[in-house]
C-alpha angles and dihedrals in degrees: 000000000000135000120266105243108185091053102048089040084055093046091055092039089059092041087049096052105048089038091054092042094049093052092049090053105050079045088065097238118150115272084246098057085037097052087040091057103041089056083053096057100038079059092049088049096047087055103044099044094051092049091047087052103046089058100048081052092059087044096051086041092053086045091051089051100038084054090048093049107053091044081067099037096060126114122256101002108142094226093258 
């Protein structure tokens, strides 16, 4: 089953930016840099996220049909 990539790209995207919000305000910058990088960062962790997902998705689906296909490629099964 794969993953499900628009919720885990969302969750990164919210941890991204609080964590980066957090961090910018303990760092004394102004709310407005702060908000504006924080935006920034949420973006670079969609995407990465979703990226990263995607292709964990094609690994684990390679790996489906890889599996399917040598259960019927083996010698002497009877095909059950």
């Amino acid at each position: 089953m794969p993953l499900p990539i628009r919720s885990i790209a969302v969750s990164a995207a919210v941890l991204g930016f609080f964590a980066m919000g957090i961090i910018g305000s303990f760092g004394g910058l102004s709310p407005c840099t702060c908000s504006k990088r924080a935006i920034l960062g949420a973006a670079v962790a969609y995407l990465t996220a979703g990226t990263a997902s995607k292709a964990i998705n094609a690994i684990l689906t390679q790996a489906m049909i890889a599996s399917q296909t040598s259960k019927r490629e083996r010698p002497g099964d009877s095909g059950s």
